[in-house]
Biopython code that builds the backbone (N, CA, C, O; Angstrom):
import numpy as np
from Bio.PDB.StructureBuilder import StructureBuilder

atoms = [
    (1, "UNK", "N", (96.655, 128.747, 80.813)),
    (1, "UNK", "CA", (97.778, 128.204, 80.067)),
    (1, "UNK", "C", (98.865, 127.754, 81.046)),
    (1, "UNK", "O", (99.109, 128.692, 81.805)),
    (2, "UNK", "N", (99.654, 126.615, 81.336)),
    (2, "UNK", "CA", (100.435, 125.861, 81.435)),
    (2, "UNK", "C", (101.690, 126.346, 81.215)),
    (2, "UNK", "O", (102.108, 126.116, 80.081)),
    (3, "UNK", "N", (102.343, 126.879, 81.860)),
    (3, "UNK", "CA", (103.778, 127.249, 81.747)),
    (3, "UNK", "C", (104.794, 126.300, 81.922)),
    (3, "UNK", "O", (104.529, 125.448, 82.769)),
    (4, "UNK", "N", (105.982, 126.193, 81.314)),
    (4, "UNK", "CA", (106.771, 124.966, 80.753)),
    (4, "UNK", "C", (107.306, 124.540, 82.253)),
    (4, "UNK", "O", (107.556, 123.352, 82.453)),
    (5, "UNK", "N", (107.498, 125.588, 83.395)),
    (5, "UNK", "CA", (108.002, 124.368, 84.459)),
    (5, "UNK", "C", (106.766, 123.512, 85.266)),
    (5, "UNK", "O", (106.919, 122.438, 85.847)),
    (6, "UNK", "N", (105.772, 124.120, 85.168)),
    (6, "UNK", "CA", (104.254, 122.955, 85.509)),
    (6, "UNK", "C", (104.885, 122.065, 84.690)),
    (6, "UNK", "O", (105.747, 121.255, 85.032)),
    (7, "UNK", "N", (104.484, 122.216, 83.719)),
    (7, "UNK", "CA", (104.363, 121.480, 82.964)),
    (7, "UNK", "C", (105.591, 119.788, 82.947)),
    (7, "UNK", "O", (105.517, 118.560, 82.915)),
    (8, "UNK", "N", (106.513, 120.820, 82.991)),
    (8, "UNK", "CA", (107.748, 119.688, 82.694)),
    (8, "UNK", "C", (107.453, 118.964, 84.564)),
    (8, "UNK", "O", (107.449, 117.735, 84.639)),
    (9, "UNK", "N", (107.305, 119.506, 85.459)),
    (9, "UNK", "CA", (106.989, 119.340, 86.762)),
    (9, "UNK", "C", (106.429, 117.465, 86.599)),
    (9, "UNK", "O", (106.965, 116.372, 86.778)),
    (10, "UNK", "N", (104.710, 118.104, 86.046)),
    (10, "UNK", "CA", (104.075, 117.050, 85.716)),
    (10, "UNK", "C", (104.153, 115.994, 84.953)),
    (10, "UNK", "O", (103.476, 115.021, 85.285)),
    (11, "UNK", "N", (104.829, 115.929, 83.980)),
    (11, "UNK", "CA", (105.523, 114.959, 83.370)),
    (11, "UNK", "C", (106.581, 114.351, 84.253)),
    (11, "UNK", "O", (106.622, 113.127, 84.129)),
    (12, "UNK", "N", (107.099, 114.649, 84.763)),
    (12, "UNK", "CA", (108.367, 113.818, 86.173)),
    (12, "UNK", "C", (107.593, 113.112, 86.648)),
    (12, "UNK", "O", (107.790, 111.901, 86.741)),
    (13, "UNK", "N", (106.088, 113.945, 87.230)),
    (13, "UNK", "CA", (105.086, 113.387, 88.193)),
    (13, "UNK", "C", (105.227, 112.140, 88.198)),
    (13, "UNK", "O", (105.881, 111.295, 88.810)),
    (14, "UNK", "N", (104.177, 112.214, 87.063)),
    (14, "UNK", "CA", (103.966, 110.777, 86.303)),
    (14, "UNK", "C", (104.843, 110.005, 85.799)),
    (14, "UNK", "O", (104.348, 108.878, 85.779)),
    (15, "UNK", "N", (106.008, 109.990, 85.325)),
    (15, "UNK", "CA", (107.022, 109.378, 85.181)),
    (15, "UNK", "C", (107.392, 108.102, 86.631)),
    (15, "UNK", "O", (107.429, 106.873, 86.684)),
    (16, "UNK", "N", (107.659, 109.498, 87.879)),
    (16, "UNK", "CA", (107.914, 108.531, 88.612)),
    (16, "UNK", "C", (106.644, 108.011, 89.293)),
    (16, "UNK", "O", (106.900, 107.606, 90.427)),
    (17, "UNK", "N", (105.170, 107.881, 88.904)),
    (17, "UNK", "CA", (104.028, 107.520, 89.428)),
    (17, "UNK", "C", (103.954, 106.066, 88.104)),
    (17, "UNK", "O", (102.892, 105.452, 88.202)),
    (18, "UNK", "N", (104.601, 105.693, 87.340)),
    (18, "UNK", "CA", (103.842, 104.961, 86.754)),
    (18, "UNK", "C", (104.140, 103.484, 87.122)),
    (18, "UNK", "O", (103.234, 102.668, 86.952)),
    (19, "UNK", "N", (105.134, 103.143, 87.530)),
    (19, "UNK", "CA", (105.057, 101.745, 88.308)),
    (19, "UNK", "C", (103.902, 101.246, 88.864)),
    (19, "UNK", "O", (103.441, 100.105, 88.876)),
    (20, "UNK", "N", (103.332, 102.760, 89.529)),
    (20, "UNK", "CA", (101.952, 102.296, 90.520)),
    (20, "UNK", "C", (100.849, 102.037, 89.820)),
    (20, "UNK", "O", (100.092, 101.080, 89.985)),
    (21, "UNK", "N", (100.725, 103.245, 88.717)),
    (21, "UNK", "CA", (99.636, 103.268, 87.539)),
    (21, "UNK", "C", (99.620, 101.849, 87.187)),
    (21, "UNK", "O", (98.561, 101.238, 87.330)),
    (22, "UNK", "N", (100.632, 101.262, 86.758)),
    (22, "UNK", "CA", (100.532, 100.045, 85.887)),
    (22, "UNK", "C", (99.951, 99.266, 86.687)),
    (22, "UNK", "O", (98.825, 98.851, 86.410)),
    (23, "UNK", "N", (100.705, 98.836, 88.054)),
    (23, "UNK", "CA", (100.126, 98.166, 88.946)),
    (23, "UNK", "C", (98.665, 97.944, 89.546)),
    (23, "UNK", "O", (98.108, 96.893, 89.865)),
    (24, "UNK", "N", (98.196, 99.341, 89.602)),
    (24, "UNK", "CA", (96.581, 99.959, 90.029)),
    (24, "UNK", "C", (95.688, 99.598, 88.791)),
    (24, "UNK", "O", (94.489, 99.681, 89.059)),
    (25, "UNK", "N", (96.006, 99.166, 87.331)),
    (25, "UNK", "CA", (95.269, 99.498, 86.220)),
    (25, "UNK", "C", (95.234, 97.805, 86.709)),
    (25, "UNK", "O", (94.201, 97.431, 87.263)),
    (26, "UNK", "N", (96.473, 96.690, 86.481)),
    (26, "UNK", "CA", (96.418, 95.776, 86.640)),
    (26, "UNK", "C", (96.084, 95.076, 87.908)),
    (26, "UNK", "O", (96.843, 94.204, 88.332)),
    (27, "UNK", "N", (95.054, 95.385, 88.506)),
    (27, "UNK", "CA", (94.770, 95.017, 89.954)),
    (27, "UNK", "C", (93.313, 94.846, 89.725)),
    (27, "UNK", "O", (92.595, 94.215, 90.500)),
    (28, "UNK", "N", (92.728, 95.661, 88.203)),
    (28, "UNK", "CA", (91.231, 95.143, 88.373)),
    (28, "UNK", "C", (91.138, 94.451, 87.183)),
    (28, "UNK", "O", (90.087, 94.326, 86.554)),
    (29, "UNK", "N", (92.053, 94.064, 86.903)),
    (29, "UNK", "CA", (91.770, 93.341, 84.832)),
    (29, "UNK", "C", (93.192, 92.623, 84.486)),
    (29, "UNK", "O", (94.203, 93.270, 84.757)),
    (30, "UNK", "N", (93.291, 91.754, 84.097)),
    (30, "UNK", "CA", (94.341, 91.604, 83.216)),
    (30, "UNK", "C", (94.259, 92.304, 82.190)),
    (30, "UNK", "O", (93.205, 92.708, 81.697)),
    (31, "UNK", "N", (95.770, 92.581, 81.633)),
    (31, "UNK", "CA", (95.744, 93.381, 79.963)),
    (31, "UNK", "C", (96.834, 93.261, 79.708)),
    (31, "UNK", "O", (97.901, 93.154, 80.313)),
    (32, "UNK", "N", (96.344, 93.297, 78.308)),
    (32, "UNK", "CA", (98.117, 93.236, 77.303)),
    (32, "UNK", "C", (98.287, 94.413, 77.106)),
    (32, "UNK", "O", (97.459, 95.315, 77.236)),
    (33, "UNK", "N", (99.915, 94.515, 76.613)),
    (33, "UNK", "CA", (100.346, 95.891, 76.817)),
    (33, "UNK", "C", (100.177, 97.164, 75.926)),
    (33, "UNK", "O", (100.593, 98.274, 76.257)),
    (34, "UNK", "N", (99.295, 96.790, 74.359)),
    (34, "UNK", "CA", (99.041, 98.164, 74.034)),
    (34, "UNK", "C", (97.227, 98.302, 74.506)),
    (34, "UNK", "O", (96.474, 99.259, 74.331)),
    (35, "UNK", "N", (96.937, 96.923, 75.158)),
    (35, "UNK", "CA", (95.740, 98.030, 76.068)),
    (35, "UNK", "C", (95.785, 98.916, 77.268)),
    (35, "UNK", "O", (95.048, 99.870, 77.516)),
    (36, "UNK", "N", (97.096, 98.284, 78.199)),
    (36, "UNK", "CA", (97.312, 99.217, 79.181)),
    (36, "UNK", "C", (97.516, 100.475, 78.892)),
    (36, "UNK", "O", (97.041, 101.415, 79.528)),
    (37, "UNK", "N", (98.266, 100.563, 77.869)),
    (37, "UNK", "CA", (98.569, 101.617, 77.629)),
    (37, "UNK", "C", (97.859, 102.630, 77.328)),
    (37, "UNK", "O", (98.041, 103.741, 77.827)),
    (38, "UNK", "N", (96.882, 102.336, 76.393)),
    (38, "UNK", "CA", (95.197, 102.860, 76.046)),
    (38, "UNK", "C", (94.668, 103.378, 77.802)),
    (38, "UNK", "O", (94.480, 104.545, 78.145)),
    (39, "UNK", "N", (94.570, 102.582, 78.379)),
    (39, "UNK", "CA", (93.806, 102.546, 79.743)),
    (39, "UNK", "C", (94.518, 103.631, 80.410)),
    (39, "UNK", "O", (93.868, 104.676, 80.459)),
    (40, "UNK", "N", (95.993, 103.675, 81.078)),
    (40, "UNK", "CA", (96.591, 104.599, 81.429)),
    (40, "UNK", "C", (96.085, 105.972, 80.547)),
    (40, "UNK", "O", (95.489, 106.897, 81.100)),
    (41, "UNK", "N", (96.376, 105.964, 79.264)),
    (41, "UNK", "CA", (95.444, 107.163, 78.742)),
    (41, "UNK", "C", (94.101, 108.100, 79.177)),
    (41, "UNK", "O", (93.954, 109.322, 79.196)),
    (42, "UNK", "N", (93.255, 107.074, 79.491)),
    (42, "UNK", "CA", (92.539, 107.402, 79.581)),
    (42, "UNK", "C", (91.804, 107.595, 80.862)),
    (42, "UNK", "O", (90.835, 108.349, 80.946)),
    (43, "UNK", "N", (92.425, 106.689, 82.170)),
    (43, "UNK", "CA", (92.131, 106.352, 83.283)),
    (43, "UNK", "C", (92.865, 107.372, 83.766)),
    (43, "UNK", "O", (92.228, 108.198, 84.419)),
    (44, "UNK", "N", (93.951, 107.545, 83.642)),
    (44, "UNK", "CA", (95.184, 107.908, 84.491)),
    (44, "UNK", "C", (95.693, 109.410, 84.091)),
    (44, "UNK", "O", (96.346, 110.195, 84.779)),
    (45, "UNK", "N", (95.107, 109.588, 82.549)),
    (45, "UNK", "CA", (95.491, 111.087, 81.654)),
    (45, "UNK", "C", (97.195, 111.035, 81.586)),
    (45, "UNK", "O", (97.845, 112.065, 81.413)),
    (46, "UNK", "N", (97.732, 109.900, 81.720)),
    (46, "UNK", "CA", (99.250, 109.652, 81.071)),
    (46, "UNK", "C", (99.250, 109.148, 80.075)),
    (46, "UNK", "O", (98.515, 108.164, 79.994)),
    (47, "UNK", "N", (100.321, 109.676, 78.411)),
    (47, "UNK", "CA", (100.751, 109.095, 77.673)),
    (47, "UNK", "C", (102.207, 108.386, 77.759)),
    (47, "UNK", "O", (103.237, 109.011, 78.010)),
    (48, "UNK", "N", (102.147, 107.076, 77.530)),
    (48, "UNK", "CA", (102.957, 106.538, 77.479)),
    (48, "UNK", "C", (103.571, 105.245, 75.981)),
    (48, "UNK", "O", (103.048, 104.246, 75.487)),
    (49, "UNK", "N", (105.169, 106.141, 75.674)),
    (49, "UNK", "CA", (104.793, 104.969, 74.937)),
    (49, "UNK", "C", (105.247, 103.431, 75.244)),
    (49, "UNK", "O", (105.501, 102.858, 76.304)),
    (50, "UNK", "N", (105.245, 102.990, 73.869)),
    (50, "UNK", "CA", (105.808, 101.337, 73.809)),
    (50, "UNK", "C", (107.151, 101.695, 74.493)),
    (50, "UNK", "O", (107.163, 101.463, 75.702)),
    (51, "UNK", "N", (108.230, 102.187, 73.992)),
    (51, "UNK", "CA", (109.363, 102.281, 74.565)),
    (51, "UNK", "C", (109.642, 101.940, 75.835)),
    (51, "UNK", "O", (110.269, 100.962, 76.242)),
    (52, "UNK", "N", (108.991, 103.056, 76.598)),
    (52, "UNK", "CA", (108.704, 102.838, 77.766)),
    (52, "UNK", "C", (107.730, 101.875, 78.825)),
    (52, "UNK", "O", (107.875, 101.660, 80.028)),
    (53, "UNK", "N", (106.854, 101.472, 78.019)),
    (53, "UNK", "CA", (105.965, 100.715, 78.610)),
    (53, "UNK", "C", (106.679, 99.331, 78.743)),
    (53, "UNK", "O", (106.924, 98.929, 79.880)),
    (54, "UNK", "N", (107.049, 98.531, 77.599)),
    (54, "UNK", "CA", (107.813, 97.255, 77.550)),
    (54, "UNK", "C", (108.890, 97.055, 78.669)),
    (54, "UNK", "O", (108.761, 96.124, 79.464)),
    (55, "UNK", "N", (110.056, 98.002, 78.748)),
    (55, "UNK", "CA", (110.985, 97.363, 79.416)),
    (55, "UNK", "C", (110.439, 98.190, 80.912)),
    (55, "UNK", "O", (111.325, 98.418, 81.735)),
    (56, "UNK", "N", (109.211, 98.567, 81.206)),
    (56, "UNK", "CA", (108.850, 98.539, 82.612)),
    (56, "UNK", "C", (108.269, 97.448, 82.767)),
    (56, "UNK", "O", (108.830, 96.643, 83.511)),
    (57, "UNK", "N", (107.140, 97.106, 82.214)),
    (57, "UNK", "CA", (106.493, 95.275, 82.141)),
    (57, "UNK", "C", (107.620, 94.598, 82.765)),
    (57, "UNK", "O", (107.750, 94.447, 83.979)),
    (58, "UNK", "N", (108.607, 94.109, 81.669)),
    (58, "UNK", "CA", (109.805, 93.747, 82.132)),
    (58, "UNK", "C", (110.165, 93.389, 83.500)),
    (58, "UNK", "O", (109.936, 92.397, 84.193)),
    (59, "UNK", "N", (110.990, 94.827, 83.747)),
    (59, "UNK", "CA", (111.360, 95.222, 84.686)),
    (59, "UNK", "C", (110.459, 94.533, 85.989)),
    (59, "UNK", "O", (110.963, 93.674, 86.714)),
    (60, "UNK", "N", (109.333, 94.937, 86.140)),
    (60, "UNK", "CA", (107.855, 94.995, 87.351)),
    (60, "UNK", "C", (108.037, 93.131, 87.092)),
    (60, "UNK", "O", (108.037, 92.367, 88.056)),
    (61, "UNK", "N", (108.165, 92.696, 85.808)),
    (61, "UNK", "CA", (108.201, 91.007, 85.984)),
    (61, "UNK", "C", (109.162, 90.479, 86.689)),
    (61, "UNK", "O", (108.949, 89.644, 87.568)),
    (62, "UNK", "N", (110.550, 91.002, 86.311)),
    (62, "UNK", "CA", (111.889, 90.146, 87.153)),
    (62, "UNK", "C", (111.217, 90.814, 88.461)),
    (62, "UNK", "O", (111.167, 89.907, 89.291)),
    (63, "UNK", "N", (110.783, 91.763, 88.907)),
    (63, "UNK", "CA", (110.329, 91.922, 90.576)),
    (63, "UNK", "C", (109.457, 91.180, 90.999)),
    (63, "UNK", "O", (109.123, 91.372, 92.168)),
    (64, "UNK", "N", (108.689, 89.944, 90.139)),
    (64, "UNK", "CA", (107.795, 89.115, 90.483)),
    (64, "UNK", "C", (106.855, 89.971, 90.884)),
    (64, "UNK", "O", (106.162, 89.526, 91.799)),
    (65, "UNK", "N", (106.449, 91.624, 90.319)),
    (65, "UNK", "CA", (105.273, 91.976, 90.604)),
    (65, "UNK", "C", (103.989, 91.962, 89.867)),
    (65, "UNK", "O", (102.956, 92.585, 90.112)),
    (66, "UNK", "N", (104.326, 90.925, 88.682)),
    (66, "UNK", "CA", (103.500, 91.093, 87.522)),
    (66, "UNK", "C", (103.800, 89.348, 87.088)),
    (66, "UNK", "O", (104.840, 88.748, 87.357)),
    (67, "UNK", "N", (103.249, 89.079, 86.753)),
    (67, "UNK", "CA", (103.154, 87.833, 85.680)),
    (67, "UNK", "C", (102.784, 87.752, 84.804)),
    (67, "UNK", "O", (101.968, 88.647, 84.586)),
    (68, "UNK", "N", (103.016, 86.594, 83.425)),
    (68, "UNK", "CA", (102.283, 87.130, 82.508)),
    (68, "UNK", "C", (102.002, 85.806, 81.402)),
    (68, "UNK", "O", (102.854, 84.919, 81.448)),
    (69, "UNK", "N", (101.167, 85.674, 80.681)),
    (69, "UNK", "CA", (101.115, 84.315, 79.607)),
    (69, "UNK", "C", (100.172, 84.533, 78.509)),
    (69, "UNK", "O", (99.209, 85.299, 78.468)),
    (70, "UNK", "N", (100.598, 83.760, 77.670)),
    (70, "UNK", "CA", (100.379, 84.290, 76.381)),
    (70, "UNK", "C", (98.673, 83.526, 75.818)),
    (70, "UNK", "O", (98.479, 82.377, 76.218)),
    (71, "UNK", "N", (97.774, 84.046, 75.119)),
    (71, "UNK", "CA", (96.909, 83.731, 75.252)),
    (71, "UNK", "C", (96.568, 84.139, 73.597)),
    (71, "UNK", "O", (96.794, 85.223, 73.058)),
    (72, "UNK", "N", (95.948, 82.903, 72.975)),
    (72, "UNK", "CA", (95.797, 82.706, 71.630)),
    (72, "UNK", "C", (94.738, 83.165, 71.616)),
    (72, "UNK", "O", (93.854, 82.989, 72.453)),
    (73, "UNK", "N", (94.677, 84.206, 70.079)),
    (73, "UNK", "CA", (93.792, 85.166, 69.582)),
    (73, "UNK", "C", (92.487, 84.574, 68.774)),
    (73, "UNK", "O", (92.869, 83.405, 68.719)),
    (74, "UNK", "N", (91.632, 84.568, 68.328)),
    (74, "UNK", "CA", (90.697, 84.309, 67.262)),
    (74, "UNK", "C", (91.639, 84.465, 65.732)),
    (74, "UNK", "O", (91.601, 83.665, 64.798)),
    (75, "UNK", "N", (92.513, 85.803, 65.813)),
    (75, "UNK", "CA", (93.546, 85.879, 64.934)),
    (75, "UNK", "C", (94.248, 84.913, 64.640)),
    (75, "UNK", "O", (94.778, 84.703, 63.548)),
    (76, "UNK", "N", (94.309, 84.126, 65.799)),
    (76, "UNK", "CA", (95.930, 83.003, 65.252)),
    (76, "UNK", "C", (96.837, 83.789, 66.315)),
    (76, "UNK", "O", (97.536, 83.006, 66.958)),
    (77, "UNK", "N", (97.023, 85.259, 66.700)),
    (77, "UNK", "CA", (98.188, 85.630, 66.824)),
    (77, "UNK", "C", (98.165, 85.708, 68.260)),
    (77, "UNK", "O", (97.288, 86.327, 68.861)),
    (78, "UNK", "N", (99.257, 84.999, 68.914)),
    (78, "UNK", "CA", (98.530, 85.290, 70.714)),
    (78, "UNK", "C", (99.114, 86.556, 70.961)),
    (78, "UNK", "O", (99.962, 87.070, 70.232)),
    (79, "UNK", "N", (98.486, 87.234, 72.368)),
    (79, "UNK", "CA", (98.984, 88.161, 72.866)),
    (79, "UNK", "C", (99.725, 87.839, 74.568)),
    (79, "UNK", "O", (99.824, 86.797, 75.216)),
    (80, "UNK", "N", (100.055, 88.953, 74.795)),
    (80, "UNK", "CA", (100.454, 88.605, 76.165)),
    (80, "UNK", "C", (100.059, 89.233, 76.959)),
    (80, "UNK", "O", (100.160, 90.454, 76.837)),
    (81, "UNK", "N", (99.453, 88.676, 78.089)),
    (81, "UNK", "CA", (98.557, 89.209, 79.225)),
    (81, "UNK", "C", (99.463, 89.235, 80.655)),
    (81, "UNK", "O", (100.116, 88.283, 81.083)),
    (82, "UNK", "N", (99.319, 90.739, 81.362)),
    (82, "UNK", "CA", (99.735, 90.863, 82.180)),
    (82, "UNK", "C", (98.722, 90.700, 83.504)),
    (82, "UNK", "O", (97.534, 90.958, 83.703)),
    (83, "UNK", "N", (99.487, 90.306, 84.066)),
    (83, "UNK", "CA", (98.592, 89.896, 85.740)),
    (83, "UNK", "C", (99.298, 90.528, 86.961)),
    (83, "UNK", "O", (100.506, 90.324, 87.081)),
    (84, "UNK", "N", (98.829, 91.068, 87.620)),
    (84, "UNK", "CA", (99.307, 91.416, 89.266)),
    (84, "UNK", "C", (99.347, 90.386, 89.967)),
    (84, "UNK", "O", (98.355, 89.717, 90.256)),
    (85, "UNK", "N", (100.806, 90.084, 90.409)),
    (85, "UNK", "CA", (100.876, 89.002, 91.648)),
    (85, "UNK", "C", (100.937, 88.918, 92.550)),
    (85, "UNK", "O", (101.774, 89.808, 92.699)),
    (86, "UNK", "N", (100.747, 88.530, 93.625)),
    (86, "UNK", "CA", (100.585, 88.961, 95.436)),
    (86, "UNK", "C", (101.306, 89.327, 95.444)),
    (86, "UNK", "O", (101.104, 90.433, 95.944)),
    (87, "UNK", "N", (102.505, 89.206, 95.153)),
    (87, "UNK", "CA", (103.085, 89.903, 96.010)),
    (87, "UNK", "C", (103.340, 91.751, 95.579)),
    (87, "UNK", "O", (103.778, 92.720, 96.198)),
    (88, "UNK", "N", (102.655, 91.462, 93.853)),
    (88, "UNK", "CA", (102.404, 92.973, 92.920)),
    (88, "UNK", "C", (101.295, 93.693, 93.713)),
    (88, "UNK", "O", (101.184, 94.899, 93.491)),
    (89, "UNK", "N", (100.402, 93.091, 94.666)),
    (89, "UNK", "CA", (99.436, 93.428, 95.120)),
    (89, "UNK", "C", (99.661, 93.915, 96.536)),
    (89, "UNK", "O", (99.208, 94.970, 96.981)),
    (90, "UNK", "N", (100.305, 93.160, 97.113)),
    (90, "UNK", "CA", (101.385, 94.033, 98.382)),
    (90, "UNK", "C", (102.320, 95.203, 98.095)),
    (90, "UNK", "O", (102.535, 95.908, 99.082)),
    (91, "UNK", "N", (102.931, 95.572, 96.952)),
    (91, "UNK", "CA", (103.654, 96.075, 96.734)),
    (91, "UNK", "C", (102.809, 97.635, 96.616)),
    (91, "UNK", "O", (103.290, 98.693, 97.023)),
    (92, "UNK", "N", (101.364, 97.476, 95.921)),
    (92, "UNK", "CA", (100.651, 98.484, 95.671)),
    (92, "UNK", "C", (99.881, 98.839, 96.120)),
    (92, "UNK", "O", (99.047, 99.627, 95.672)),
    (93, "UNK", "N", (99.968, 98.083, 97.729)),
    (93, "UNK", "CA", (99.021, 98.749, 98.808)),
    (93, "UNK", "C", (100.220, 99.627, 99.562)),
    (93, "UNK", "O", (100.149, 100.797, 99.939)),
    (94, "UNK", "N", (101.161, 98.855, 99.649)),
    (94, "UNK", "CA", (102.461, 99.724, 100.128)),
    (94, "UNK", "C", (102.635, 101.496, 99.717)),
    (94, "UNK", "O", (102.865, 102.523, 100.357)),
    (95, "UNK", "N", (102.401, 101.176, 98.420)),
    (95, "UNK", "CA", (102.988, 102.510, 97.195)),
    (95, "UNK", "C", (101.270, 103.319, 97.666)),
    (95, "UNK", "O", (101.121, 104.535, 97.550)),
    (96, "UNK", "N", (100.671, 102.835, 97.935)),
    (96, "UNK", "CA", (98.788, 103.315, 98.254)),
    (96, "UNK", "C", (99.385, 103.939, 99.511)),
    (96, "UNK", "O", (99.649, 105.125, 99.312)),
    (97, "UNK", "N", (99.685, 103.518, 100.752)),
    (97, "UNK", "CA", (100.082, 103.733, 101.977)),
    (97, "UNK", "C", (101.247, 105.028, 101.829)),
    (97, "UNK", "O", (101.256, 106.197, 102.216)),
    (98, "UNK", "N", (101.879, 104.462, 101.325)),
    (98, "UNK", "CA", (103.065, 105.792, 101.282)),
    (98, "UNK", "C", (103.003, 106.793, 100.472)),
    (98, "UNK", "O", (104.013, 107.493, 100.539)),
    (99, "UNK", "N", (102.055, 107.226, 99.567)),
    (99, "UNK", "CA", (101.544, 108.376, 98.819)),
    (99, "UNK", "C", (100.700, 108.604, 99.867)),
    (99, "UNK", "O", (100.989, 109.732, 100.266)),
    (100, "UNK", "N", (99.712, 108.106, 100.612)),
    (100, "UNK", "CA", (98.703, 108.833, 101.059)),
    (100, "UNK", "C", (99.076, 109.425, 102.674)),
    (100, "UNK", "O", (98.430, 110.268, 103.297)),
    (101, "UNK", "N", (100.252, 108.739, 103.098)),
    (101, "UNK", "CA", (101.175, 109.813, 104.254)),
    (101, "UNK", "C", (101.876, 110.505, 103.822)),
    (101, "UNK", "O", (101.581, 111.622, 104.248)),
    (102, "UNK", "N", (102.905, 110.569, 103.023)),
    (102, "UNK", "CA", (103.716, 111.223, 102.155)),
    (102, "UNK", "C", (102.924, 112.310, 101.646)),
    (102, "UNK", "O", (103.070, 113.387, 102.225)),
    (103, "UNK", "N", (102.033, 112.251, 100.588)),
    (103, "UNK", "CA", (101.433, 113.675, 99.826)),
    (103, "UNK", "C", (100.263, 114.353, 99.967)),
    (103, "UNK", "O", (99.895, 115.497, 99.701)),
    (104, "UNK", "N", (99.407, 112.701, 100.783)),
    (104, "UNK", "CA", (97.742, 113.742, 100.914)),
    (104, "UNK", "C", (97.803, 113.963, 102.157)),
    (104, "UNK", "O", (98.269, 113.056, 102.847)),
    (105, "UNK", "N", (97.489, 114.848, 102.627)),
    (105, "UNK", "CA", (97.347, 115.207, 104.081)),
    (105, "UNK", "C", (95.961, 116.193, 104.156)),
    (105, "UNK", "O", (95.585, 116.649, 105.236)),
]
sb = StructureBuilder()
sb.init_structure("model")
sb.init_model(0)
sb.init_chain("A")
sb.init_seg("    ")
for serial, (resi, resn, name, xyz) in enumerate(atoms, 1):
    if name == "N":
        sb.init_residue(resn, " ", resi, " ")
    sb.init_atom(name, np.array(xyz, "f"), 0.0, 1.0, " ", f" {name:<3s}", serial, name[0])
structure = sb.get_structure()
C-alpha cells in the first residue's frame, strides 16, 4: 500500500515529466488530443485530463515544439492533429540527455 507522501511525490513526478511524455508519445505518431491522452494512459501510466492537456498543447505550440492541422473526419467533423517539430525533436533529445545524467546513474 502506497502511503499519501509516495504517492502525492509521484503525482509531482509526472506533472513535471509531462512536457516530455507528450513530446516522446508525439515523436512516433501524430495524434489528436483525446488520443494522446488515452496513450499517455496507457504508455506512460499518467492520467491526465482535458484541462490540463489543452493549454499544454498550447503552450508546447507557441514554443514551436509541436505543430498542428486540422484534418477532416469521415464524420464531417475535423480533428486536430498534433505533430513534433524539429525543433520539438531537439528539445526531447535534450530533456532525454538531461534525465539520463541528472536521474539515471
Amino acid at each position: 500500500m502506497k502511503n499519501e507522501f509516495l504517492k502525492n511525490w509521484e503525482t509531482q513526478l509526472k506533472k513535471g515529466l509531462l512536457p516530455y511524455f507528450v513530446l516522446k508519445a508525439l515523436d512516433t505518431k501524430e495524434r489528436y488530443g483525446y488520443e494522446l491522452i488515452q496513450h499517455l494512459k496507457e504508455d506512460f501510466n499518467t492520467e491526465v485530463t482535458e484541462s490540463t492537456m489543452y493549454p499544454l498543447l498550447t503552450r508546447l505550440q507557441k514554443e514551436e515544439l509541436l505543430i498542428y492541422k486540422w484534418i477532416e473526419q469521415p464524420t464531417g467533423i475535423p480533428r486536430k492533429y498534433y505533430y513534433i517539430s524539429d525543433d520539438g525533436r531537439a528539445h526531447l533529445a535534450a530533456m532525454k540527455k538531461s534525465i539520463d545524467e541528472n536521474f539515471i546513474k
